[in-house]
N, C-alpha and C positions, 0 to 999 in steps of 0.2 A: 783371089780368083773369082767371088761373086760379085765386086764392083762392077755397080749398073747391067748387073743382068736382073731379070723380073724371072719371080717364078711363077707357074702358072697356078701351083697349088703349093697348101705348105700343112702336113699334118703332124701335131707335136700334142699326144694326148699325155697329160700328166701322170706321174709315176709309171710310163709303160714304158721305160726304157731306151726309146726310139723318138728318133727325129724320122719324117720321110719328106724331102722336095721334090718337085717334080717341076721338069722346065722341057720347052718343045724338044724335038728329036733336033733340033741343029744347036742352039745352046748345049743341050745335054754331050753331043759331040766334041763341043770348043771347051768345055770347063771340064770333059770327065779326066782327061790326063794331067790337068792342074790339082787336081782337086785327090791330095795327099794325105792317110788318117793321121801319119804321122806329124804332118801340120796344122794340124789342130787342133783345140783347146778342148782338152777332157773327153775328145772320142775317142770310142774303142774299133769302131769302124767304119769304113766309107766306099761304099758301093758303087754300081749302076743299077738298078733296078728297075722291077715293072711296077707300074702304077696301081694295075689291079692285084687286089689279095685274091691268094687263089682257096674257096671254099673246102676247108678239111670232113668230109662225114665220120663219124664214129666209125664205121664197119668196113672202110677203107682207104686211107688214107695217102699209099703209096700214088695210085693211080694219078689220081688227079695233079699230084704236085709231077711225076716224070710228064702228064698231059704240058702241063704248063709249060714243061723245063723245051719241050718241044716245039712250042711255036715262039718261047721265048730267047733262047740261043742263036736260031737262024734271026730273031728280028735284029740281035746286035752284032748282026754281021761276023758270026761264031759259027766252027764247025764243032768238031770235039774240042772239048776241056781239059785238063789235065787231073781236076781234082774237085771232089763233091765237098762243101764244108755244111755242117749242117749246125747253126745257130740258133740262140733262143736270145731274149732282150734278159738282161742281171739286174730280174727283179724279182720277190718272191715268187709270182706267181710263176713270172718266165722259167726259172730254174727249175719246177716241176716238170717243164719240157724235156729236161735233159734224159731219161729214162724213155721217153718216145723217140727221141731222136737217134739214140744206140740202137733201138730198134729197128728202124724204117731205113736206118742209112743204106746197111748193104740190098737192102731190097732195091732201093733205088737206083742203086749204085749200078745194079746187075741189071735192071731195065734200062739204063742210059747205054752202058754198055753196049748192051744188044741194039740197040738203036745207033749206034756209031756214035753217039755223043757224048762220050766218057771215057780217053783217054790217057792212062797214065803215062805214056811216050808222044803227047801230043804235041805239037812243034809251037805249043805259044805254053806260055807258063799259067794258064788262066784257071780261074774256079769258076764252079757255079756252087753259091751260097744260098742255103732255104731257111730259113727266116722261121722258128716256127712259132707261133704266139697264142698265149695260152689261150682266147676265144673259138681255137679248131679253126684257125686261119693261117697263110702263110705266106709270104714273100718271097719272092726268088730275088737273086742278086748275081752279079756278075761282077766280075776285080782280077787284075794281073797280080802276081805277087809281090812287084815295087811300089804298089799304092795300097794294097792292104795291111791289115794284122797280120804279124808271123804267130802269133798264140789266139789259141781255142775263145772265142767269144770276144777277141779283143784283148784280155784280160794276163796279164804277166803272171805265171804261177814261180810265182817264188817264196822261196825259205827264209824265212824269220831265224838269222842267226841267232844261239843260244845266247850268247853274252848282251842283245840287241836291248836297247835301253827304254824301247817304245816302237809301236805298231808300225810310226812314222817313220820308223827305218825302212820299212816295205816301201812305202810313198817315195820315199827319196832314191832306192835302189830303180825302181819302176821308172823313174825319171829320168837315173843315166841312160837306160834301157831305151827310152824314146826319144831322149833330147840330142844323145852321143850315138853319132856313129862307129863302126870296129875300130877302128884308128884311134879315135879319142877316147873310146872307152878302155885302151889298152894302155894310156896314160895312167890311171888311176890305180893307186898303190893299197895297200890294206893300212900304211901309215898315212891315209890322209884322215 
């Protein structure tokens, strides 16, 4: 789907979990419906997003991210959403997010709301995804549910059968999970 397109920026800071590219508003148009998590290598997610991180303060941090979600849903041509996902990057630090983020969700949730722009009967399947990263920054994102993760941060939460021979049995279960679709993964027997 990126063949001979140019991105305008490309930030990929080590061990933080995240890729971010950013290409003009008519590229980002023509590639965002090509551009599949489940088609590629070792993501756990793939977005639309804003280029600007939105600044988190200590002493309030709802605000600012519903400010953002505000001018950033009408600029992609979005009304209301159907669903807020609130993410962090799966890395030590990022995971420390997760106890902020049970926090601040229904707060959020309940300002979008009120603002019309959080619908759980909304006539497209869409989220708005907020990114939160452990520097008290955050990114907003935008995804239908055919091009996203269906699991929390990307990440398949599955059970390590007891009789399981190695960890690598997760690796490999995780794999029919993204490689197989319902049809093909209903081929697969517990004698194989």
């Amino acid at each position: 789907a990126l063949a001979g397109k140019s991105a305008r920026s490309v930030a990929a800071v080590p061990e933080s979990g995240f890729v971010h590219i950013a290409f003009d508003a008519a590229t980002a148009r023509t590639l965002a419906p090509k551009l599949v998590w489940s088609r590629m290598i070792f993501a756990r997610q793939c977005l639309q997003s804003q280029w600007q991180d939105v600044p988190l303060p200590t002493n309030d941090r709802v605000t600012p991210i519903v400010a953002a979600a505000k001018a950033f849903l009408p600029a992609m041509h979005e009304g209301a959403v159907a669903k807020l996902v609130m993410e962090y990057p799966d890395t030590n630090d990022g995971k420390a997010q997760s106890k902020l983020s049970q926090a601040i969700q229904p707060l959020i949730a309940e300002q979008l709301r009120a603002a019309g722009l959080l619908d759980a009967h909304a006539a497209n399947d869409a989220a708005l995804h907020v990114l939160l990263l452990p520097d008290r920054r955050a990114l907003l994102g935008f995804g239908h549910a055919s091009s996203t993760s269906p699991w929390h941060n990307g990440i398949a939460r599955l059970r390590m059968p007891h009789d399981a021979p190695s960890r690598s049995t997760l690796k490999l279960a995780e794999a029919f999970h993204v490689f197989l679709d319902g049809d093909e993964e209903r081929l697969l027997t517990s004698e194989m």
